[in-house]
mmCIF file of the N, C-alpha and C atoms, coordinates in Angstrom:
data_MODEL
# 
_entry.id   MODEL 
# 
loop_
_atom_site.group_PDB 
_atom_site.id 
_atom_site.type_symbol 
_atom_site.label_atom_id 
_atom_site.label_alt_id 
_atom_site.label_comp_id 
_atom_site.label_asym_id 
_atom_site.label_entity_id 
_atom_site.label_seq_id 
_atom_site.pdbx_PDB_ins_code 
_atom_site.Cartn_x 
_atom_site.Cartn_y 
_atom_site.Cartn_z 
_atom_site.occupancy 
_atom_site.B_iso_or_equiv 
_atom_site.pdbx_formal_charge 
_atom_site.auth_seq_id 
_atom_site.auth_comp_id 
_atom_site.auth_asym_id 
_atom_site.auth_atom_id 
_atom_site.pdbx_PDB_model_num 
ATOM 1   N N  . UNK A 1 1  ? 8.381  -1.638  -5.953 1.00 0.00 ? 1  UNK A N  1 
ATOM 2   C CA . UNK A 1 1  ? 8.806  -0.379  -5.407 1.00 0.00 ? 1  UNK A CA 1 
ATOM 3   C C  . UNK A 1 1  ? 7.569  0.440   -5.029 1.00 0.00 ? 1  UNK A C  1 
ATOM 4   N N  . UNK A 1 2  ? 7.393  0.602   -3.671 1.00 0.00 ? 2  UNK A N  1 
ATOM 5   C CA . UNK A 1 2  ? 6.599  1.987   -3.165 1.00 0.00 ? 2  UNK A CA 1 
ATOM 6   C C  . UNK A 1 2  ? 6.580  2.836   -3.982 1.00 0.00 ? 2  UNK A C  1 
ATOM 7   N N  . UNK A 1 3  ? 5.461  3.690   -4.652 1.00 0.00 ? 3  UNK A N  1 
ATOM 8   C CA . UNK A 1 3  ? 5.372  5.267   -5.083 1.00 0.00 ? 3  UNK A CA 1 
ATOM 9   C C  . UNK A 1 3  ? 5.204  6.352   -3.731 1.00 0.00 ? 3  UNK A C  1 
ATOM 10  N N  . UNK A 1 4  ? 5.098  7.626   -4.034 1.00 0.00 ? 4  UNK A N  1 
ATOM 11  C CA . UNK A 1 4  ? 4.302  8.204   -3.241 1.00 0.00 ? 4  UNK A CA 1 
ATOM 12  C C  . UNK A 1 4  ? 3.380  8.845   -4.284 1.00 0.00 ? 4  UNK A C  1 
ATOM 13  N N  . UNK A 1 5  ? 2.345  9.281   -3.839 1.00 0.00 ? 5  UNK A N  1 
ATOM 14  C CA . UNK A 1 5  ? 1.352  9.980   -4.434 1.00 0.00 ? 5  UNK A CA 1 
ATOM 15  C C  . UNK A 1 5  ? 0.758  11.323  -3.207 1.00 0.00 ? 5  UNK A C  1 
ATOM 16  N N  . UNK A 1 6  ? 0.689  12.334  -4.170 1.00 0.00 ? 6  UNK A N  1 
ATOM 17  C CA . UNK A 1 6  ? 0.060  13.337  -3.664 1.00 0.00 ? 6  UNK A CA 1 
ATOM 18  C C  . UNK A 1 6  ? -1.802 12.869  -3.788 1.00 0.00 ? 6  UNK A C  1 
ATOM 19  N N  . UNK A 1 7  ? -2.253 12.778  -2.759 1.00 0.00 ? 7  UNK A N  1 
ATOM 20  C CA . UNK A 1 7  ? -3.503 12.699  -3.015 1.00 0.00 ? 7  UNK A CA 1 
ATOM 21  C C  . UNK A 1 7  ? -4.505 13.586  -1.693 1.00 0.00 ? 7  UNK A C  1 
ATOM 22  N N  . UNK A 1 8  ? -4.814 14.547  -2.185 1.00 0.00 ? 8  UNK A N  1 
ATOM 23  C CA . UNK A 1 8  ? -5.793 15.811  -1.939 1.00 0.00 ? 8  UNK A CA 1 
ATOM 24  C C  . UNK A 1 8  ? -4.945 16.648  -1.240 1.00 0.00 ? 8  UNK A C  1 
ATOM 25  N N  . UNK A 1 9  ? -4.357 16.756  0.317  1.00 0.00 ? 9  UNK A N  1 
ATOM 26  C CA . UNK A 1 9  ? -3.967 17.572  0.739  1.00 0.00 ? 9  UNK A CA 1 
ATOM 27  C C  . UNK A 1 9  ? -2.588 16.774  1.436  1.00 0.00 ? 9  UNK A C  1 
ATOM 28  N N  . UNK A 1 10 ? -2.319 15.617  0.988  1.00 0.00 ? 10 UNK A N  1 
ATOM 29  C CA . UNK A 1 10 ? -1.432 14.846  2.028  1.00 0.00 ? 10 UNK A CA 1 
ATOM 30  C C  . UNK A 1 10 ? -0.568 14.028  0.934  1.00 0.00 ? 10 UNK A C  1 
ATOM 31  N N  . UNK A 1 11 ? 0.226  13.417  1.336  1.00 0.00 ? 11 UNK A N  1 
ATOM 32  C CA . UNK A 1 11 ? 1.010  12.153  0.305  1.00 0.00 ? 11 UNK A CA 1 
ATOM 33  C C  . UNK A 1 11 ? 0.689  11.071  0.838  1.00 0.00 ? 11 UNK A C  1 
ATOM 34  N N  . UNK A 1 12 ? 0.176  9.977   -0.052 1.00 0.00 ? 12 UNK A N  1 
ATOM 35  C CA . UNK A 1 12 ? 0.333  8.291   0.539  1.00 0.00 ? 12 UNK A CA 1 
ATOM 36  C C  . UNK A 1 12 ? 1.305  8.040   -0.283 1.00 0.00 ? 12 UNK A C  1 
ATOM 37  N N  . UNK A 1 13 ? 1.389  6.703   0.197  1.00 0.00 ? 13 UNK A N  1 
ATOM 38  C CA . UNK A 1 13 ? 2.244  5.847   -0.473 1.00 0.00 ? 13 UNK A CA 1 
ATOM 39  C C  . UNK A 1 13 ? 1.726  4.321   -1.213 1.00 0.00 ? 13 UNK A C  1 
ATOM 40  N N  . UNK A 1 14 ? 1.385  4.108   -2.352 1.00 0.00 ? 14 UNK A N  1 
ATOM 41  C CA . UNK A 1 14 ? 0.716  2.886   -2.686 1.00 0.00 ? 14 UNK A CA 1 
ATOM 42  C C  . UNK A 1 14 ? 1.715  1.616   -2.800 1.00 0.00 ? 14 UNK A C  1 
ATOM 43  N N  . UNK A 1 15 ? 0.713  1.151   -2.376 1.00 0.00 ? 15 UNK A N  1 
ATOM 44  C CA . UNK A 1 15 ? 1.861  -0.591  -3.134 1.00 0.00 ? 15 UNK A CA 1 
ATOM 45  C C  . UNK A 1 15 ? 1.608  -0.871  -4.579 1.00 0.00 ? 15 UNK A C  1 
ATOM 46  N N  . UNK A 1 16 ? 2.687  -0.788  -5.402 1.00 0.00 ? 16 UNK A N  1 
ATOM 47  C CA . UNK A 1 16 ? 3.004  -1.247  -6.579 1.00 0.00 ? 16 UNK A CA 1 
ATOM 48  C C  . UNK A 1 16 ? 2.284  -2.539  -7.448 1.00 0.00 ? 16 UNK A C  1 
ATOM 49  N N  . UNK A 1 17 ? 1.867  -3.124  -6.702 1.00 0.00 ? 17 UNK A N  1 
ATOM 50  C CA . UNK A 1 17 ? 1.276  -4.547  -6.764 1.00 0.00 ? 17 UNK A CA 1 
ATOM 51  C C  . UNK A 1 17 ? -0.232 -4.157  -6.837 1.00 0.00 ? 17 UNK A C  1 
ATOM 52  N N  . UNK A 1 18 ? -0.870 -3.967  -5.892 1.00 0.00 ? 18 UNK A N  1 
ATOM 53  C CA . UNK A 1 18 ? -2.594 -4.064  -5.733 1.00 0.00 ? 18 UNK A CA 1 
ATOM 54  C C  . UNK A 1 18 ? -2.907 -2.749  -5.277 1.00 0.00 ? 18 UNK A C  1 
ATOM 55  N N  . UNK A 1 19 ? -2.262 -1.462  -5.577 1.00 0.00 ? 19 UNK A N  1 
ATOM 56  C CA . UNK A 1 19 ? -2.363 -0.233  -5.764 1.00 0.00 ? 19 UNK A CA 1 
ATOM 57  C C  . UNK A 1 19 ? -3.232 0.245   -4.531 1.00 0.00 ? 19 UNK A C  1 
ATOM 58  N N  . UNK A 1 20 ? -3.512 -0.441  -3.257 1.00 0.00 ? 20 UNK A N  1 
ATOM 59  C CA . UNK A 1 20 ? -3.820 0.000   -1.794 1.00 0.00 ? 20 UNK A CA 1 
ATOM 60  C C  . UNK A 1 20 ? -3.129 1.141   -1.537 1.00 0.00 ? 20 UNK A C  1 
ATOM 61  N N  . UNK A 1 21 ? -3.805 2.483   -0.974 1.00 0.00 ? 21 UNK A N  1 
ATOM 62  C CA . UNK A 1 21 ? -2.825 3.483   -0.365 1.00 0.00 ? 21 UNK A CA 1 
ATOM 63  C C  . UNK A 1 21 ? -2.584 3.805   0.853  1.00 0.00 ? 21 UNK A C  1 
ATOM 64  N N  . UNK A 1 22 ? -1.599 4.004   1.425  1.00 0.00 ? 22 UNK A N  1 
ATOM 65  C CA . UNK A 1 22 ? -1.331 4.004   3.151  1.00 0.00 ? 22 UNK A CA 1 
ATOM 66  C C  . UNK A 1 22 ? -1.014 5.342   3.315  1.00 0.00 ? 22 UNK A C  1 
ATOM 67  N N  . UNK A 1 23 ? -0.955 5.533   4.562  1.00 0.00 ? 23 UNK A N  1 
ATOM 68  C CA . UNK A 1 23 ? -0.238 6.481   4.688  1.00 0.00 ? 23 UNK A CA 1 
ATOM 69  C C  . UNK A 1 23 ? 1.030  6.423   5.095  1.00 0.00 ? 23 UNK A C  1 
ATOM 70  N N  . UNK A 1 24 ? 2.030  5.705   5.425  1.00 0.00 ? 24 UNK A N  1 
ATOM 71  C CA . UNK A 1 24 ? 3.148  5.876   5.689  1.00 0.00 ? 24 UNK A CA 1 
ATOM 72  C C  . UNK A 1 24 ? 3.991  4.541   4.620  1.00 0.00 ? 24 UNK A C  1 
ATOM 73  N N  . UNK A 1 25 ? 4.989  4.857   4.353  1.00 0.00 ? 25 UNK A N  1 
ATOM 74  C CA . UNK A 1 25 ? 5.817  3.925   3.123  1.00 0.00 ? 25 UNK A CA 1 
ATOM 75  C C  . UNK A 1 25 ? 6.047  2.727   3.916  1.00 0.00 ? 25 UNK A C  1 
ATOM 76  N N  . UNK A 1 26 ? 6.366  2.694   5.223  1.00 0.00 ? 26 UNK A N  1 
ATOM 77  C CA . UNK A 1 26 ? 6.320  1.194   5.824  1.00 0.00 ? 26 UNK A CA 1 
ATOM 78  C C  . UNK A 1 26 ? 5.414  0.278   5.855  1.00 0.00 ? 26 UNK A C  1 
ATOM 79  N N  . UNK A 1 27 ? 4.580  0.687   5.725  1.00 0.00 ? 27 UNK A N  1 
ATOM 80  C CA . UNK A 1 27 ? 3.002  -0.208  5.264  1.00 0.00 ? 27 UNK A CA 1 
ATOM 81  C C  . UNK A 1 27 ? 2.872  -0.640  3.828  1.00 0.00 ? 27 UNK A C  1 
ATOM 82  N N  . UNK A 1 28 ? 3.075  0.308   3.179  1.00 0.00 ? 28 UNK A N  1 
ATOM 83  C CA . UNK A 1 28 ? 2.918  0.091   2.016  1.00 0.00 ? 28 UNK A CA 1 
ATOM 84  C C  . UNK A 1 28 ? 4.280  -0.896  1.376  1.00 0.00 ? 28 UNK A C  1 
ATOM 85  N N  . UNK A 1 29 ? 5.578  -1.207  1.849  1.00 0.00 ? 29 UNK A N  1 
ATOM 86  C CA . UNK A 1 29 ? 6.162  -1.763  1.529  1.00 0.00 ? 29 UNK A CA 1 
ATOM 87  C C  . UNK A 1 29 ? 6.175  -3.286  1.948  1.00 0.00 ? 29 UNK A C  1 
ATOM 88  N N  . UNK A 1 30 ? 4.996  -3.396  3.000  1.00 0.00 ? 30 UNK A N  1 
ATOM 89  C CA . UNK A 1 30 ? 4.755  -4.393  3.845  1.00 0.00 ? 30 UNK A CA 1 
ATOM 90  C C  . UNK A 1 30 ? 3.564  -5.267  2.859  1.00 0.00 ? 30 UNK A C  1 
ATOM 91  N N  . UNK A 1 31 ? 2.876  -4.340  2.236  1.00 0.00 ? 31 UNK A N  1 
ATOM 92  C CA . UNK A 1 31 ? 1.898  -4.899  1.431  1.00 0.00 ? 31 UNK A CA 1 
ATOM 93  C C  . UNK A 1 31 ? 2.108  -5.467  -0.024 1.00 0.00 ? 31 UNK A C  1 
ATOM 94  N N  . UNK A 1 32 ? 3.161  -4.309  -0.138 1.00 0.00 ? 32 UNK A N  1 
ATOM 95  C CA . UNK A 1 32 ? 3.872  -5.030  -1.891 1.00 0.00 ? 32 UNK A CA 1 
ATOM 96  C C  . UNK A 1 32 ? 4.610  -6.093  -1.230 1.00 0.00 ? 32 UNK A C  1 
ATOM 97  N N  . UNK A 1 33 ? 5.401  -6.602  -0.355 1.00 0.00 ? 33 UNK A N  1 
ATOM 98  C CA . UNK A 1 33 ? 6.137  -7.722  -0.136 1.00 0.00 ? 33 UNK A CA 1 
ATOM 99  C C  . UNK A 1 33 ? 5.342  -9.271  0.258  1.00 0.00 ? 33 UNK A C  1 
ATOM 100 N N  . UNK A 1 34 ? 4.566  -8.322  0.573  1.00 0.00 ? 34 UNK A N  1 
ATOM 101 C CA . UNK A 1 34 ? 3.302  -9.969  0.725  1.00 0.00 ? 34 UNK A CA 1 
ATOM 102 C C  . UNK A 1 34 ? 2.261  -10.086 -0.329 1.00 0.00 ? 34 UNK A C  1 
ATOM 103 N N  . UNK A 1 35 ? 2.199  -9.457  -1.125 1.00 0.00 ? 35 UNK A N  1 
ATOM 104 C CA . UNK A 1 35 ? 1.268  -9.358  -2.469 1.00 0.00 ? 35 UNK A CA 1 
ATOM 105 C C  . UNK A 1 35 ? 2.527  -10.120 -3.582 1.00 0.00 ? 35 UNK A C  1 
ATOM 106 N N  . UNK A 1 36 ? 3.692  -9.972  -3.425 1.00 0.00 ? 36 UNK A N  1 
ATOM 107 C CA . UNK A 1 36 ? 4.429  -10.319 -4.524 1.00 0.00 ? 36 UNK A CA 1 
ATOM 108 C C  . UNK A 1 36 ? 4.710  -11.721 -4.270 1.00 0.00 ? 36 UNK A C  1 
ATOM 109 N N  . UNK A 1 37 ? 4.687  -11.930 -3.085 1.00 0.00 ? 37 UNK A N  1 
ATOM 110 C CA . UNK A 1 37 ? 5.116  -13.732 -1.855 1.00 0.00 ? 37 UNK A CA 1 
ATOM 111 C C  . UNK A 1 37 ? 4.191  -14.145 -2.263 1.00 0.00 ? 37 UNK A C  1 
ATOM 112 N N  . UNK A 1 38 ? 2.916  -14.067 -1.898 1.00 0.00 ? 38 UNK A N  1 
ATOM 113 C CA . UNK A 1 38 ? 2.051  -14.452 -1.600 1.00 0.00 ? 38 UNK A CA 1 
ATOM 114 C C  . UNK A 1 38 ? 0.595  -14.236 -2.827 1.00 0.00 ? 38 UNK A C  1 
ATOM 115 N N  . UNK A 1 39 ? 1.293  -13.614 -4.296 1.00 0.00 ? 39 UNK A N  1 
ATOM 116 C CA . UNK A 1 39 ? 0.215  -13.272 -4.753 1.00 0.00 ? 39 UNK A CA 1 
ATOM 117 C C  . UNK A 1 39 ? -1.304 -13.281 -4.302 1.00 0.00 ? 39 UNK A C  1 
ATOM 118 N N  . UNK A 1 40 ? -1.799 -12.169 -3.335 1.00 0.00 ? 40 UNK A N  1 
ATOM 119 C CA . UNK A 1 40 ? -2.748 -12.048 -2.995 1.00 0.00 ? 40 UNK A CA 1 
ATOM 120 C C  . UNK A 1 40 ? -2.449 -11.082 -1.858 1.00 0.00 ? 40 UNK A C  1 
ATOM 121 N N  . UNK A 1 41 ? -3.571 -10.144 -1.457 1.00 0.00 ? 41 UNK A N  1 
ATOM 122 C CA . UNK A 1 41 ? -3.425 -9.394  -0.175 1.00 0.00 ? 41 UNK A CA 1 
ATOM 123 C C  . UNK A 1 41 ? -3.570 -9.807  0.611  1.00 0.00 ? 41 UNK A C  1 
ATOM 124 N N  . UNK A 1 42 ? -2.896 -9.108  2.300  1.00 0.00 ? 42 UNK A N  1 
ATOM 125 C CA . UNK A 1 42 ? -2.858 -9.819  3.780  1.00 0.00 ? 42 UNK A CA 1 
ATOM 126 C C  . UNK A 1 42 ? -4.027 -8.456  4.229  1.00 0.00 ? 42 UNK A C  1 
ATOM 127 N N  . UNK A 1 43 ? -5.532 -9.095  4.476  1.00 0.00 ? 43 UNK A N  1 
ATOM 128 C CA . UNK A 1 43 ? -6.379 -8.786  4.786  1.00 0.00 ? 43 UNK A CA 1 
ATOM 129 C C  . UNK A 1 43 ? -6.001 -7.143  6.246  1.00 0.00 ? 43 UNK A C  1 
ATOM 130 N N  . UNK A 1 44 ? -5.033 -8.084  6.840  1.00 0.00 ? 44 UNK A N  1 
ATOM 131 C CA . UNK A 1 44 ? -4.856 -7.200  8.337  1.00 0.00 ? 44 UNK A CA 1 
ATOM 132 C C  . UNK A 1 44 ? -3.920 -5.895  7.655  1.00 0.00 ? 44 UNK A C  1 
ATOM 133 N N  . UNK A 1 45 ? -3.375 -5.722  6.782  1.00 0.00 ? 45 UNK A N  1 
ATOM 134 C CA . UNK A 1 45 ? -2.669 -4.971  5.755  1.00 0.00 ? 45 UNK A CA 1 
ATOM 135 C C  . UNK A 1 45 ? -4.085 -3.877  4.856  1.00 0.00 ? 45 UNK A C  1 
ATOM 136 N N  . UNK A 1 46 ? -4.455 -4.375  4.339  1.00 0.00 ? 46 UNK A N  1 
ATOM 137 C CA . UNK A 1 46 ? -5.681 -4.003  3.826  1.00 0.00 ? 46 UNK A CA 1 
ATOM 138 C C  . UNK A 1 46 ? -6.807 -3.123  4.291  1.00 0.00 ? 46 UNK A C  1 
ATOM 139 N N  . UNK A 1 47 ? -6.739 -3.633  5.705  1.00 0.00 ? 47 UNK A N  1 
ATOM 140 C CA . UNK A 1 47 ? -7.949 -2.646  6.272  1.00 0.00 ? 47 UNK A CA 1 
ATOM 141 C C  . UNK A 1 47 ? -7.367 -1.538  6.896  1.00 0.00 ? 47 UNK A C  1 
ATOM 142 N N  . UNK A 1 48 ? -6.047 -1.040  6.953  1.00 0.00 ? 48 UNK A N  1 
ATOM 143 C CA . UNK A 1 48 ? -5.170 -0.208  7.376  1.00 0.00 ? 48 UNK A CA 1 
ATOM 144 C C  . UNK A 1 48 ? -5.422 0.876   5.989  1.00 0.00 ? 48 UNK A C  1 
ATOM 145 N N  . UNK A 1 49 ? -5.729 0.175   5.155  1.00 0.00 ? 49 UNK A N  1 
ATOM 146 C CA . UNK A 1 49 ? -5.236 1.306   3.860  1.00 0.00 ? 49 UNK A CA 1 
ATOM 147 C C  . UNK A 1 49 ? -6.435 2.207   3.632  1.00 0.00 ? 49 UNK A C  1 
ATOM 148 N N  . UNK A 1 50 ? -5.521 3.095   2.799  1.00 0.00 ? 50 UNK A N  1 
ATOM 149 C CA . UNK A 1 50 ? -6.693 4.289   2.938  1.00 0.00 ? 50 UNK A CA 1 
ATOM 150 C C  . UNK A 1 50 ? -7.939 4.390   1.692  1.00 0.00 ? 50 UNK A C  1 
ATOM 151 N N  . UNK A 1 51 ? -7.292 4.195   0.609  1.00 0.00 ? 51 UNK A N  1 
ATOM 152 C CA . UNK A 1 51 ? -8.314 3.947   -0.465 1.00 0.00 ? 51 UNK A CA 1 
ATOM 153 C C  . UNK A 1 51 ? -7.294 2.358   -1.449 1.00 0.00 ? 51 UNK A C  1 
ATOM 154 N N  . UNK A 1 52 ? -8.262 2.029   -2.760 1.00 0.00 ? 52 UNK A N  1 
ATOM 155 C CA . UNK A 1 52 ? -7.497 1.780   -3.721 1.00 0.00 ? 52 UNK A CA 1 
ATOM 156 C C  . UNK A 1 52 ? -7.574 2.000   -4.450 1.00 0.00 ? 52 UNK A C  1 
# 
């Protein structure tokens, strides 16, 4: 499950799995679903994110 997090002046949304933060929950649900498949991150997913 996506969180959101308030972080500084904005909300992300992290993936549950490898705690990457996006900014929008569709990404981030894109990243927990291939981190949980695939135990491991999808690189092109990854460089989208904002911190971890």
């Amino acid at each position: 499950m996506v969180s959101s997090k308030v972080w500084g002046d904005k909300t992300v949304f992290a993936c549950d799995e490898c705690g990457f933060k996006y900014a929008d929950a569709e990404t981030a649900k894109e990243c927990e679903n291939f981190c949980k498949t695939h135990n491991a991150c999808n690189p092109k997913l990854t460089a989208l994110a904002l911190a971890r």
